[in-house]
C-alpha positions in Angstrom: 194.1 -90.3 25.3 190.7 -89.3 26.0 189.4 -88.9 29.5 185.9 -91.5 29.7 183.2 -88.9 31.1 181.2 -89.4 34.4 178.1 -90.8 32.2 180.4 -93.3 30.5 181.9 -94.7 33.9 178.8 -94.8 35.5 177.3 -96.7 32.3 180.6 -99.3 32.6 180.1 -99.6 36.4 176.2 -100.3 35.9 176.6 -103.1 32.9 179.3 -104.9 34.7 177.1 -105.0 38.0 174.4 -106.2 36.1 176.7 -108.7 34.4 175.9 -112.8 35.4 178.2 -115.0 33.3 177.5 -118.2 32.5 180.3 -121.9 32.5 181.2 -121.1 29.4 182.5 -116.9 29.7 179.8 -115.9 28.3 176.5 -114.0 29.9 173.6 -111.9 29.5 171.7 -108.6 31.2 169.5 -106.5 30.2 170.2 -102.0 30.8 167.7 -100.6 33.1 165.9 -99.9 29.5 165.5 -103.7 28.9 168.3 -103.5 26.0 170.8 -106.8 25.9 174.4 -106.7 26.9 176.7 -108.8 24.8 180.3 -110.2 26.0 182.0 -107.3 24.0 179.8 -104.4 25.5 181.4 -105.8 29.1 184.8 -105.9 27.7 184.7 -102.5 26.3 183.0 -101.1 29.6 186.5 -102.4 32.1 188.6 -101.2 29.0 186.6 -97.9 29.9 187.3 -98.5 33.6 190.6 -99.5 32.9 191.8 -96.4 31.1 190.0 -94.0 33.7 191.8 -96.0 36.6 195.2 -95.3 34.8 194.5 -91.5 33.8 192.9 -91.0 37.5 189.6 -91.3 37.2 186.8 -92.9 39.4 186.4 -96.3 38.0 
């Protein structure tokens, strides 16, 4: 298993702060760059989290 980096986890922490879902599950954001942030760039960011909770890491 490969341990997520500091940039990674930072990126995860930033897009799920970012995050406002809407009724229906879904959402939208924008990065600090303006770029969009679909449902499956949140999911992968807390599977990031996730797996750098589990191994130790700073989530």
């Amino acid at each position: 298993m490969l341990t997520p980096t500091a940039g990674q986890i930072a990126s995860a922490n930033e897009a799920l702060k970012r995050w406002r879902p809407n009724a229906k599950g879904a959402g939208r954001s924008r990065t600090k760059s303006g770029e969009m942030t679909a449902l499956k760039h949140i999911k992968l960011a807390r599977k990031l989290l996730d797996r750098a909770a589990s191994i130790g890491g700073k989530p």
